[in-house]
C-alpha positions as CSV (number, residue, x, y, z in Angstrom):
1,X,21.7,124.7,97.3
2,X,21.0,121.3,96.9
3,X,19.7,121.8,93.4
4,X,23.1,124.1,92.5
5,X,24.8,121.2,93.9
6,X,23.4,118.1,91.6
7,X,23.2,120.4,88.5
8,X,27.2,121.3,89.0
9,X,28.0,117.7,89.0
10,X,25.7,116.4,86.8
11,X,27.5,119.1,84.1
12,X,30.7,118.1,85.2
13,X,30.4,114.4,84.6
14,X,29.8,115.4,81.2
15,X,33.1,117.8,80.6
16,X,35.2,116.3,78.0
17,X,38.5,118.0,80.0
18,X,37.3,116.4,83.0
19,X,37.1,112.8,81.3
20,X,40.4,113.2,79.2
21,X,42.9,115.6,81.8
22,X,41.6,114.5,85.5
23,X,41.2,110.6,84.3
24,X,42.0,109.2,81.3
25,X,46.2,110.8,81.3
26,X,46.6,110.6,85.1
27,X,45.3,106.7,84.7
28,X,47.5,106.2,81.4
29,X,50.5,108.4,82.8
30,X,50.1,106.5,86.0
31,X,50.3,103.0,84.1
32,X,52.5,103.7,81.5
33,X,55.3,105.4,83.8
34,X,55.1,103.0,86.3
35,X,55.2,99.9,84.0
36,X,58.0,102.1,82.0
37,X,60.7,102.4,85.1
38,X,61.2,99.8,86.2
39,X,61.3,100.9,90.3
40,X,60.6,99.1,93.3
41,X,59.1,102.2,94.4
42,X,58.2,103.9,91.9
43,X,54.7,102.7,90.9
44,X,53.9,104.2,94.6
45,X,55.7,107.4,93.5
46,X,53.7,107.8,90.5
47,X,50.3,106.9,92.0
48,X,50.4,109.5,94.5
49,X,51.8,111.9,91.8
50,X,49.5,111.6,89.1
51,X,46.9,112.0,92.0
52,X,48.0,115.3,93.1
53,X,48.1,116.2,89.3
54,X,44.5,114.6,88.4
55,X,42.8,116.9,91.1
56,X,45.4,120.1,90.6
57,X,44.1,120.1,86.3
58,X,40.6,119.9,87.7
59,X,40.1,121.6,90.6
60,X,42.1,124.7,89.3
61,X,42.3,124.7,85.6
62,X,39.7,123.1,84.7
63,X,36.9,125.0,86.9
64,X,39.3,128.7,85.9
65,X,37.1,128.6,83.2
66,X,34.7,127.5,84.7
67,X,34.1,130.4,87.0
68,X,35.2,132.8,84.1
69,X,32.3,131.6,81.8
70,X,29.7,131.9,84.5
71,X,31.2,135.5,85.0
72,X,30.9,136.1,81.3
73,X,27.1,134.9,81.2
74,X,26.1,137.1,84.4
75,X,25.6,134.2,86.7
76,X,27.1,136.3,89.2
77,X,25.0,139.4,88.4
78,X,21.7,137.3,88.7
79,X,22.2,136.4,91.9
80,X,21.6,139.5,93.2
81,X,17.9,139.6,92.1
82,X,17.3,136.2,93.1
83,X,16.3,135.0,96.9
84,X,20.1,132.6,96.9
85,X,22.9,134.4,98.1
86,X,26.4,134.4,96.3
87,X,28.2,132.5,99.0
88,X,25.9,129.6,98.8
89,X,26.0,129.4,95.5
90,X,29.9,129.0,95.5
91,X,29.4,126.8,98.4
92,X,27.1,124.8,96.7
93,X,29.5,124.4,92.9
94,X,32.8,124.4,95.3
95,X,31.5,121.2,97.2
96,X,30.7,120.2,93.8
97,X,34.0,120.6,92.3
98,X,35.7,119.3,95.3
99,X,33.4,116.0,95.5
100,X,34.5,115.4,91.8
101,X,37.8,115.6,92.3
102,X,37.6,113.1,95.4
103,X,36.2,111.0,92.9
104,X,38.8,111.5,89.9
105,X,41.7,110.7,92.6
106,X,40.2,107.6,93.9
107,X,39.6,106.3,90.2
108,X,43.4,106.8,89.7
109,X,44.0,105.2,93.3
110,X,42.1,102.2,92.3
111,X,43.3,101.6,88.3
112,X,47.5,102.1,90.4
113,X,46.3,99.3,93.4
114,X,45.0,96.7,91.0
115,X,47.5,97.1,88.0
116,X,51.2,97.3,90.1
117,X,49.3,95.1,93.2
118,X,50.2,97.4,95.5
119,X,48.9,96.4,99.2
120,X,47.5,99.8,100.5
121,X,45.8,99.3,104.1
122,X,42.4,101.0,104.5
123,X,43.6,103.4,107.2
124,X,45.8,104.7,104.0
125,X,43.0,105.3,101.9
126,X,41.0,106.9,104.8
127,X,43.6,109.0,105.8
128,X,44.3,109.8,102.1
129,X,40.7,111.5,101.8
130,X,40.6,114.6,104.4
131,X,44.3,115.6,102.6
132,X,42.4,115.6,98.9
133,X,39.6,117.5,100.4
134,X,41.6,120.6,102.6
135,X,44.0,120.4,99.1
136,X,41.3,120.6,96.1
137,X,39.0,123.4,97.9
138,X,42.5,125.1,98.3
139,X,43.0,125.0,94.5
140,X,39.3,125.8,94.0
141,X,39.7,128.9,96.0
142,X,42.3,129.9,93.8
143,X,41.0,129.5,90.7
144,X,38.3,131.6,91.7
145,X,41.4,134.2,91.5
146,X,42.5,133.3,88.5
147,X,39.6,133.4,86.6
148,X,39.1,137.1,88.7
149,X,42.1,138.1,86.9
150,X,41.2,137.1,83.4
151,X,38.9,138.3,81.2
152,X,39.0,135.9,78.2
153,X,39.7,132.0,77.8
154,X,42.9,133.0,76.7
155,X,43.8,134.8,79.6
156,X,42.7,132.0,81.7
157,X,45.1,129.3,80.3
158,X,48.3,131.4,79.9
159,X,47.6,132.2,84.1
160,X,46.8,128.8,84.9
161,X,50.0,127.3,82.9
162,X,52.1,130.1,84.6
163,X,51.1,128.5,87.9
164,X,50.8,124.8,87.1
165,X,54.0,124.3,85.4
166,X,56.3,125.4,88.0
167,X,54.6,124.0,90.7
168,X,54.7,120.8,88.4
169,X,58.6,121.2,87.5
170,X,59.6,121.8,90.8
171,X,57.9,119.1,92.9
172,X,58.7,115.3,92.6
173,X,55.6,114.3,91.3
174,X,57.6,112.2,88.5
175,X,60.8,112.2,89.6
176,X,63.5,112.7,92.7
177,X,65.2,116.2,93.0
178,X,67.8,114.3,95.5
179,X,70.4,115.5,92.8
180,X,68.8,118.2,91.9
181,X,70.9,121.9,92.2
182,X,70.1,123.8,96.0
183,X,67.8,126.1,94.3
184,X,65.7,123.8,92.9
185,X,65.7,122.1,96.2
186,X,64.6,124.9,97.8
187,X,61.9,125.8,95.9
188,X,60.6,122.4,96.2
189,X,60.6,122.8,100.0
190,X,58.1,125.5,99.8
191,X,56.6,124.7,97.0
192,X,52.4,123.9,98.1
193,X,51.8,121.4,95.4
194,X,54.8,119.6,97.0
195,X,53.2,119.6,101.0
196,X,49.9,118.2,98.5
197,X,52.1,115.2,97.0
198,X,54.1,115.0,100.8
199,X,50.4,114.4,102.4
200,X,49.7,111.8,100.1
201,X,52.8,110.2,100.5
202,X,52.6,110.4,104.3
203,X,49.2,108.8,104.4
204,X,50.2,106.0,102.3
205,X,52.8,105.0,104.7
206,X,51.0,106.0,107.8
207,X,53.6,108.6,108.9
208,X,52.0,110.7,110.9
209,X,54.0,113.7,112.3
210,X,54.5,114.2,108.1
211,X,51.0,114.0,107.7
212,X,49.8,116.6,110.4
213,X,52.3,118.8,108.8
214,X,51.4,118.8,105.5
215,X,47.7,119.1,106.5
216,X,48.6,122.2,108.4
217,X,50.6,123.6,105.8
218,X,47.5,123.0,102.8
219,X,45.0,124.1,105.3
220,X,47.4,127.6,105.0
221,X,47.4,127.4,101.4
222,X,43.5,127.4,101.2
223,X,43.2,130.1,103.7
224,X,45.5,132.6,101.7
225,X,43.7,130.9,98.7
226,X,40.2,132.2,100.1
227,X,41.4,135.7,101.0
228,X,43.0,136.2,97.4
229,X,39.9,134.8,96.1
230,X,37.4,137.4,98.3
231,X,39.7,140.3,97.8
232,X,39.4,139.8,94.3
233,X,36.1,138.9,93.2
234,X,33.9,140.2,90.2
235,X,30.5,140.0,89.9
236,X,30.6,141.0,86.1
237,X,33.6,142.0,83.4
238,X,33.7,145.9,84.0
């Protein structure tokens, strides 16, 4: 597993999606925005929103086809002839995955604290860290469902953008849906990428009864996320 483990990362350190859609535009979307309107509070706003979207592009869209091309190439199928199980082998590229986009988030928590001078305490930033982790195996989960869906790269990106833009659109990642119509409103309320950007929020300012919330409510989402994900598995494209 441990091998699995260090190979997964070491091959996702050199993805050119992961450098340019987890860092680079959550960092330049981050600075730019925030720099851009000019907010008391909206560098915080931003921060926390280009988190959520750094670690949504990678651990969803970005390992979709991820788990697609190892379906393609039979990874799945080896596995059966070889003394590792299938569950530790997702258990070992999953805590891959997830440990990368820990890292991808706390790069675009660091570049938001040193260019708007925010004073974030350290209970913040350590509070911050089990709400990435329960949210990003969540999204892990289901892009193991996506990618069980598709059967081409194609397929992969037109399922992934149906999901990701309304969840985008309908959350205040970059903006405030106080004005926005009821039914936008309510989708927002149950919208999960939303309980993601309200647990990051929460932990910034220490609020906990918001925090526990939201942390129940993700660790729901990656639940569902895992059943979907188990249900509907392939080994190979049939």
């Amino acid at each position: 597993m441990k091998t699995i483990f260090k190979l997964t990362l070491k091959s996702a350190t050199r993805d050119p999606f992961l450098l340019f859609w987890s860092i680079v535009l959550p960092i330049g979307g981050t600075i730019g925005l925030g720099m851009f309107i000019q907010s008391p509070d909206y560098p915080e706003r931003i921060l926390t929103g280009m988190m959520a979207v750094s670690i949504l592009f990678y651990s969803f869209m970005t390992t979709s086809f991820a788990v697609l091309t190892q379906r393609r190439r039979g990874v799945y199928n080896l596995l059966r002839v070889t003394p590792m199980s299938l569950w530790k082998y997702i258990c070992s590229i999953s805590g891959a995955w997830t440990l990368t986009s820990l890292v991808c988030a706390i790069l675009v928590l660091i570049s938001g604290i040193f260019v708007f001078e925010l004073n974030i305490a350290v209970r913040s930033i350590v509070a911050l860290i089990p709400v990435i982790i329960i949210a990003t195996i969540g999204y892990v989960f289901l892009s193991f469902f996506a990618a069980s869906l598709s059967r081409t790269e194609s397929n992969v990106s037109i399922l992934t953008n149906m999901i990701t833009i309304p969840l985008l659109l309908c959350s205040s990642a970059f903006y405030s849906l106080d004005s926005a119509p009821g039914w936008v409103q309510t989708l927002n309320r149950i919208n999960p990428f939303q309980w993601f950007i309200n647990g990051l929020r929460n932990s910034l300012a220490l609020e906990w009864s918001g925090y526990f919330i939201s942390m129940g409510l993700l660790s729901l989402v990656g639940i569902a996320a895992f059943l979907l994900a188990l249900r509907t598995f392939r080994y190979a494209d049939i």
